[in-house]
DOFINU-933270 format. One record per residue: x, y, z of N, C-alpha, C in turn; residue in three letters. Coordinates in steps of 0.05 Angstrom, whole numbers, plus 5000, padded with zeros to 4 digits. Example, Ala and Ser with C-alpha at 12.3 -4.5 7.8 and 13.67 -1.06 7.14 Angstrom:
BEGIN
<pati <5264; 4886; 5156>; <5246; 4910; 5156>; <5264; 4934; 5156>; ALA>
<pati <5257; 4955; 5142>; <5273; 4979; 5143>; <5258; 5001; 5157>; SER>
This chain:
BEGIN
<pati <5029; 5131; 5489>; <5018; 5146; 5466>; <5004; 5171; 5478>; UNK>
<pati <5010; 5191; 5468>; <4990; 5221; 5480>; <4964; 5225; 5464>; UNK>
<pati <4954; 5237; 5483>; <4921; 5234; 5470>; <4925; 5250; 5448>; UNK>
<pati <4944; 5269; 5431>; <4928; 5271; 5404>; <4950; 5253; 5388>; UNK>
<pati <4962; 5229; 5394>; <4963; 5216; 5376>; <4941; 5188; 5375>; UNK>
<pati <4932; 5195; 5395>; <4916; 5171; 5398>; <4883; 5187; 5377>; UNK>
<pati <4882; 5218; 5389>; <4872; 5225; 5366>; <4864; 5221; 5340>; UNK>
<pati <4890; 5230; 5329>; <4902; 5226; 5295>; <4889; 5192; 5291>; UNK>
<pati <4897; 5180; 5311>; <4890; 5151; 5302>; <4861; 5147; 5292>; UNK>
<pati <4853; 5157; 5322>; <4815; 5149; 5311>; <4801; 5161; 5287>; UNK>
<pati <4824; 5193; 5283>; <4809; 5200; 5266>; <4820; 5193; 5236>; UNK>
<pati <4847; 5176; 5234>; <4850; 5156; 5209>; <4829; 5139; 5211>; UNK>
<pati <4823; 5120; 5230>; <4807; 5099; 5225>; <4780; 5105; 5220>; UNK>
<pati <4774; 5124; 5220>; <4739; 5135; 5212>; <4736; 5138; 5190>; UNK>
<pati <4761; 5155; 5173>; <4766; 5160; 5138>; <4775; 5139; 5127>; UNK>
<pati <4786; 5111; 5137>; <4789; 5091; 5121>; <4770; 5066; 5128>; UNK>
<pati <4752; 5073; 5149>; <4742; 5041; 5155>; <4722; 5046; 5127>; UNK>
<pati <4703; 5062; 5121>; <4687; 5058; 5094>; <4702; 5046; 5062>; UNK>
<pati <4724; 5054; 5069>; <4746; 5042; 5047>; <4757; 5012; 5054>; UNK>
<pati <4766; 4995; 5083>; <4764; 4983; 5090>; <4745; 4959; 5085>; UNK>
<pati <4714; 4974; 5092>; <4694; 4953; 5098>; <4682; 4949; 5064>; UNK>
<pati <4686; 4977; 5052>; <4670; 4970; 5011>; <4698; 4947; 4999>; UNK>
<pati <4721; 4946; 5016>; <4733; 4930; 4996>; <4745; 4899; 5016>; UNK>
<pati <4734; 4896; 5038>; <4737; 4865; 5050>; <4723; 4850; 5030>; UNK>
<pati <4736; 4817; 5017>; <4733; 4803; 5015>; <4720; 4810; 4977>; UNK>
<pati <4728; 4832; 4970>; <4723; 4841; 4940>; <4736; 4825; 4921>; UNK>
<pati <4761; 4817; 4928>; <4780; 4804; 4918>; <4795; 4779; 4935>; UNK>
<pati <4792; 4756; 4917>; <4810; 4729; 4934>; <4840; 4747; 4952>; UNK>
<pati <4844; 4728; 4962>; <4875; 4739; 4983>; <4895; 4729; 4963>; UNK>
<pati <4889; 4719; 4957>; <4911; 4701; 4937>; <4905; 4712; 4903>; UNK>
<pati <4905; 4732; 4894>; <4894; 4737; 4867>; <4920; 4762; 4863>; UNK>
<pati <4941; 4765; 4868>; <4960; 4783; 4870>; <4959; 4799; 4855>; UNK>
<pati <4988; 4813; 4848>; <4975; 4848; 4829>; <4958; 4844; 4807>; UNK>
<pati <4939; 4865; 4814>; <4921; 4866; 4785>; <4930; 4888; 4768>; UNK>
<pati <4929; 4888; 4744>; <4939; 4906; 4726>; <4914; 4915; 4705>; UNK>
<pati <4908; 4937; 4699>; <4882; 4947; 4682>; <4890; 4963; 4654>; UNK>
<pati <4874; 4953; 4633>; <4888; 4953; 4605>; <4900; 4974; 4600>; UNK>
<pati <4905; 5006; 4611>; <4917; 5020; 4606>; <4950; 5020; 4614>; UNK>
<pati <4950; 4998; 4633>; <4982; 4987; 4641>; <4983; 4997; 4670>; UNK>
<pati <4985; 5024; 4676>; <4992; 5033; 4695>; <4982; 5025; 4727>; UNK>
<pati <4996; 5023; 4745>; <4990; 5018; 4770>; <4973; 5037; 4773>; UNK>
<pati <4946; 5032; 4793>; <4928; 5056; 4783>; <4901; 5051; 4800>; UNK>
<pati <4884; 5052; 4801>; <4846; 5050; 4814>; <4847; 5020; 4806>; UNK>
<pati <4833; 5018; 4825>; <4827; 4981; 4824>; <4852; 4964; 4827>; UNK>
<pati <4877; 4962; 4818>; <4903; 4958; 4829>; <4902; 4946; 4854>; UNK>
<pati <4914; 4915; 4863>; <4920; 4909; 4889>; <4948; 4896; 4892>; UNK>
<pati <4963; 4904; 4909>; <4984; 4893; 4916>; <4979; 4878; 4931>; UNK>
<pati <4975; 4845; 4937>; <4971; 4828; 4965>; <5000; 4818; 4975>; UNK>
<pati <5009; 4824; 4997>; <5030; 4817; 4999>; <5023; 4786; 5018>; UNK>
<pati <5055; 4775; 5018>; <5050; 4745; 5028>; <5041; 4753; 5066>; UNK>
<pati <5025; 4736; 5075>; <5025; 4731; 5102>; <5047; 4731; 5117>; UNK>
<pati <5051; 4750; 5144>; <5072; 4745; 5155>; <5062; 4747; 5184>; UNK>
<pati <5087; 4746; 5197>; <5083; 4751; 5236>; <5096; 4780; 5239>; UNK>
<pati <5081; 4777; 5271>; <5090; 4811; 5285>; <5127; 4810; 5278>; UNK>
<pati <5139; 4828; 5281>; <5170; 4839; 5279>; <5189; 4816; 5250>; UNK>
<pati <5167; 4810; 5234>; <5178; 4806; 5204>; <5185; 4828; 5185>; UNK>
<pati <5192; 4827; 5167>; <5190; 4840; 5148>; <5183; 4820; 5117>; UNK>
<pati <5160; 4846; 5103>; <5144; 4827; 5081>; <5154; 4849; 5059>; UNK>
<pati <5155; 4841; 5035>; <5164; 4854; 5016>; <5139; 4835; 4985>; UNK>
<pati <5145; 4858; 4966>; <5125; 4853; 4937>; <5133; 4870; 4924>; UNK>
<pati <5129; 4867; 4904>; <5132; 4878; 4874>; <5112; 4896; 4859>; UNK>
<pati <5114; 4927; 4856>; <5084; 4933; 4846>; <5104; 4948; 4809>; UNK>
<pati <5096; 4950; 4797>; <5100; 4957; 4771>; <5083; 4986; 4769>; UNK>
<pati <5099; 5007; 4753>; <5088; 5033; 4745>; <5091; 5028; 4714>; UNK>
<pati <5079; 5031; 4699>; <5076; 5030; 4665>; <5070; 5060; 4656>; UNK>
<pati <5086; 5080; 4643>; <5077; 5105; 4623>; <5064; 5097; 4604>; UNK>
<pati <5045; 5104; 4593>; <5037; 5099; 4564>; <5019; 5132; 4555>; UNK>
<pati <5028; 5153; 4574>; <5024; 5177; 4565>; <5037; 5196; 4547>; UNK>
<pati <5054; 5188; 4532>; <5057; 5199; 4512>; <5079; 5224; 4522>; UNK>
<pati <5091; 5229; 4542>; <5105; 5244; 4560>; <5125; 5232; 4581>; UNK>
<pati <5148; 5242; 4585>; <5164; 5224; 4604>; <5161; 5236; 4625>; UNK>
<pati <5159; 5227; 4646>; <5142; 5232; 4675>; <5170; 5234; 4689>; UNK>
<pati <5182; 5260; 4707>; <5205; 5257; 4720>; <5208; 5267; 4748>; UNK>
<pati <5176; 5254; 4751>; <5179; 5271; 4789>; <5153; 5246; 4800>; UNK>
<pati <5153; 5224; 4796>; <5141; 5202; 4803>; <5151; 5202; 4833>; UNK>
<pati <5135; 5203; 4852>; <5142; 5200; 4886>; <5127; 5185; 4884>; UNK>
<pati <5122; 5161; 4897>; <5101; 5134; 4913>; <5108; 5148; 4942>; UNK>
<pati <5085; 5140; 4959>; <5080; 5137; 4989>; <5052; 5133; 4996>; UNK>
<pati <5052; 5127; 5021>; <5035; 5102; 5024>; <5019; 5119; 5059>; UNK>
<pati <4997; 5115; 5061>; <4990; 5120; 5086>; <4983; 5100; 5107>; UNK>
<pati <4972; 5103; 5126>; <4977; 5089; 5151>; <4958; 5055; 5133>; UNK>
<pati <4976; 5038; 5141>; <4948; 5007; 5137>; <4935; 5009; 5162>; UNK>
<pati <4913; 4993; 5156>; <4883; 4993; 5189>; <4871; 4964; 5177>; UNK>
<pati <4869; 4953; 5198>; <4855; 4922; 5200>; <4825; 4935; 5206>; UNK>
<pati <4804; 4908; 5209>; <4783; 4920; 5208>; <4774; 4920; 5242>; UNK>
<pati <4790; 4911; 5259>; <4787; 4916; 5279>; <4800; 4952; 5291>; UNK>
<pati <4808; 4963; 5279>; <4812; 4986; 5267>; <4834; 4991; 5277>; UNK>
<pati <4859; 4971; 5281>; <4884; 4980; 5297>; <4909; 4985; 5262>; UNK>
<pati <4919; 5003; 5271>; <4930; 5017; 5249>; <4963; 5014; 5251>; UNK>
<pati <4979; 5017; 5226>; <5006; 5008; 5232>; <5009; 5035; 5209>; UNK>
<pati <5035; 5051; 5228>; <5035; 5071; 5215>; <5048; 5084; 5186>; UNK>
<pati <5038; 5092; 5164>; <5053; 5099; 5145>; <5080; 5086; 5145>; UNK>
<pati <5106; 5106; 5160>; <5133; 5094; 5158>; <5139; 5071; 5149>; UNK>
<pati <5118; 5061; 5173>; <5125; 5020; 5158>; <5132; 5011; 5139>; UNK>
<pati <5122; 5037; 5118>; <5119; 5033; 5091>; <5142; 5047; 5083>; UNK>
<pati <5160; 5021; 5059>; <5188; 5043; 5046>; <5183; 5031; 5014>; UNK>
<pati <5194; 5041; 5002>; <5198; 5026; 4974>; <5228; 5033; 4965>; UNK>
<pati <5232; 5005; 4941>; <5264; 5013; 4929>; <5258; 5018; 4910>; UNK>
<pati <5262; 5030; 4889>; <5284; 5053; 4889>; <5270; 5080; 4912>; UNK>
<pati <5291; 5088; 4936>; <5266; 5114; 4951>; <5280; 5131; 4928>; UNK>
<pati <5261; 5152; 4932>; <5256; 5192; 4929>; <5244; 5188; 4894>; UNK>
<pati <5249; 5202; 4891>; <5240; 5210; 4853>; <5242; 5198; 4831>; UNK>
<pati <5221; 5175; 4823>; <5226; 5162; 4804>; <5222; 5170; 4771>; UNK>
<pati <5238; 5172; 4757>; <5236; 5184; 4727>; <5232; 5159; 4711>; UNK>
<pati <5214; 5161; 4699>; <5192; 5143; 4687>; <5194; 5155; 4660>; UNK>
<pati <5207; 5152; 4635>; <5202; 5152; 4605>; <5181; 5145; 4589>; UNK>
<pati <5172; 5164; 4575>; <5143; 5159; 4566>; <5154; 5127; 4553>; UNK>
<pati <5133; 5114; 4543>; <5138; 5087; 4541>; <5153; 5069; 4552>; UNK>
<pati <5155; 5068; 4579>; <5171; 5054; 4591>; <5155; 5036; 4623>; UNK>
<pati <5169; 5014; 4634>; <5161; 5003; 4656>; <5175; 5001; 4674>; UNK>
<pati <5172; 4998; 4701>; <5199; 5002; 4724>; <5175; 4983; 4753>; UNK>
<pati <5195; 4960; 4756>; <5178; 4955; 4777>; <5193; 4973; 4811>; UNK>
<pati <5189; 4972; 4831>; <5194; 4978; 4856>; <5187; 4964; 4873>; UNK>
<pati <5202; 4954; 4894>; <5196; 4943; 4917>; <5183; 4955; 4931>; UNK>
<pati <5164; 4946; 4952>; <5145; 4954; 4964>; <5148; 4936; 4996>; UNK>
<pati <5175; 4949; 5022>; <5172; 4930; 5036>; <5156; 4941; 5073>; UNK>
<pati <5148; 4926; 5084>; <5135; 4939; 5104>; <5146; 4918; 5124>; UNK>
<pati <5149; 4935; 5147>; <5167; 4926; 5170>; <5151; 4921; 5197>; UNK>
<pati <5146; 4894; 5203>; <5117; 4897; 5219>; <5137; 4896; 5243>; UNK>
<pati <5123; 4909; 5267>; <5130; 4913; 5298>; <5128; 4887; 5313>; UNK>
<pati <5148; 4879; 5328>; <5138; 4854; 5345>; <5113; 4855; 5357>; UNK>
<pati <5102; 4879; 5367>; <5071; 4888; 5383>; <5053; 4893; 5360>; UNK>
<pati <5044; 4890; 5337>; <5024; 4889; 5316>; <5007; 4871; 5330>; UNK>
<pati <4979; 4873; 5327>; <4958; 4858; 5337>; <4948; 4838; 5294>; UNK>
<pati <4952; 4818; 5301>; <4950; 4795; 5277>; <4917; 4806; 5268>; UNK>
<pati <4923; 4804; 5237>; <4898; 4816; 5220>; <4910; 4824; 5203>; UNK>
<pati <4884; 4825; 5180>; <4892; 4836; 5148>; <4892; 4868; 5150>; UNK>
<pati <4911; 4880; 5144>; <4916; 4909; 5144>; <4912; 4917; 5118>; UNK>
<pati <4898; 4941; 5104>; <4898; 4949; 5085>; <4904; 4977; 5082>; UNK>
<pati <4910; 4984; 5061>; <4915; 5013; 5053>; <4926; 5031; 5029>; UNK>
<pati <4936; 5054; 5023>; <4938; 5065; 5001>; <4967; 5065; 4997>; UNK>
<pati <4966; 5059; 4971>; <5005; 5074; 4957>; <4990; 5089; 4930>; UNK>
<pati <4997; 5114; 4936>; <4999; 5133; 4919>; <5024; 5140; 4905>; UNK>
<pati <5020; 5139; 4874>; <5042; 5157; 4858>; <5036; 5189; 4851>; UNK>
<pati <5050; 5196; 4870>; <5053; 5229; 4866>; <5072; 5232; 4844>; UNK>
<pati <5053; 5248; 4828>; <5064; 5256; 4795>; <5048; 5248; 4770>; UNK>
<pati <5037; 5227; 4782>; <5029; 5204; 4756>; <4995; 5218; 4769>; UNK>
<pati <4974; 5241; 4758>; <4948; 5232; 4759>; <4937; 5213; 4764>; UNK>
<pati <4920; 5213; 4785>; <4895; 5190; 4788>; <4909; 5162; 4794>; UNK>
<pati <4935; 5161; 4803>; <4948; 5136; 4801>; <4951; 5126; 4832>; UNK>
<pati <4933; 5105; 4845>; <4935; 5094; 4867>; <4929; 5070; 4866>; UNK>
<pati <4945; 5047; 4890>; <4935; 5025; 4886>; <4936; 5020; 4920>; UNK>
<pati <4913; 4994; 4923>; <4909; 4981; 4949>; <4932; 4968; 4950>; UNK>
<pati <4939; 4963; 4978>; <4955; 4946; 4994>; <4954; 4936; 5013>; UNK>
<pati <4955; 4902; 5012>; <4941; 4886; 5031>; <4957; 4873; 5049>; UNK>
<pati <4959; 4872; 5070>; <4986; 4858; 5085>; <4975; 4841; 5108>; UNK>
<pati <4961; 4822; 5104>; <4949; 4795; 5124>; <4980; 4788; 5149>; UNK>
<pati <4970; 4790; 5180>; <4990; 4791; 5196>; <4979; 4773; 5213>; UNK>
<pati <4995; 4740; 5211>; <4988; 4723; 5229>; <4989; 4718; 5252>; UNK>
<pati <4979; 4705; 5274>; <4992; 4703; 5297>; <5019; 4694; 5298>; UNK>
<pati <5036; 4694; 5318>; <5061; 4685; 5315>; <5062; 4657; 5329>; UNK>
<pati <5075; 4642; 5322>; <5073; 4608; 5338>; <5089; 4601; 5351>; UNK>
């Protein structure tokens, strides 16, 4: 790793450990997507995905809901780096979703997307957390939790 990626790292983990440490243990591990009465995936929103090991791959389900009165036709999701609280970070890419590129979302309408993340055989085991943003949709982000066990 060259020192400014080792950089970039520390200085992700400085802007997310306060986000990190206000939301450990806020919500059971087991209490999966939450949804808030306006429908939309959105603030307060958690995706918990199932427990897995280093060089698995974990996948979940997150749902986008319109109820703006407008058909939304440049919906992008992406997601930035997850960080455990020991502050080791697994980077963005990890992160893909299905359907990829530009999702067109009809006013009154719902569309779920896969959400899968591809852990490295070298991941150090811990709950990783982090952001999926919908670019297009205002104000629309939700947590994502990905608990990474030892391997046996």
């Amino acid at each position: 790793m060259t020192k400014a990626m080792a950089d970039a790292m520390t200085q992700a983990t400085s802007i997310l450990e306060p986000f990190v440490a206000a939301t450990r243990g806020a919500i059971p591990e087991d209490a999966g997507p939450l949804r808030h009465p306006g429908g939309c995936s959105g603030p307060g929103d958690m995706l918990n995905l199932p427990a897995s090991t280093p060089g698995s791959t974990v996948s979940g389900e997150l749902w986008l809901h319109n109820h703006t009165g407008v058909d939304l036709d440049g919906v992008l999701l992406s997601a930035g780096p997850l960080v455990s609280a020991g502050g080791t970070s697994l980077d963005h890419t990890a992160v893909s979703f299905d359907p990829t590129g530009v999702i067109v979302l009809p006013d009154r309408s719902s569309r779920g997307v896969l959400v899968v993340v591809n852990l490295p055989d070298t991941i150090t085991p811990g709950t990783y957390r982090g952001i999926v943003v919908a670019g297009g949709m205002e104000d629309m982000w939700m947590n994502l939790v990905v608990p990474i066990l030892a391997p046996r």
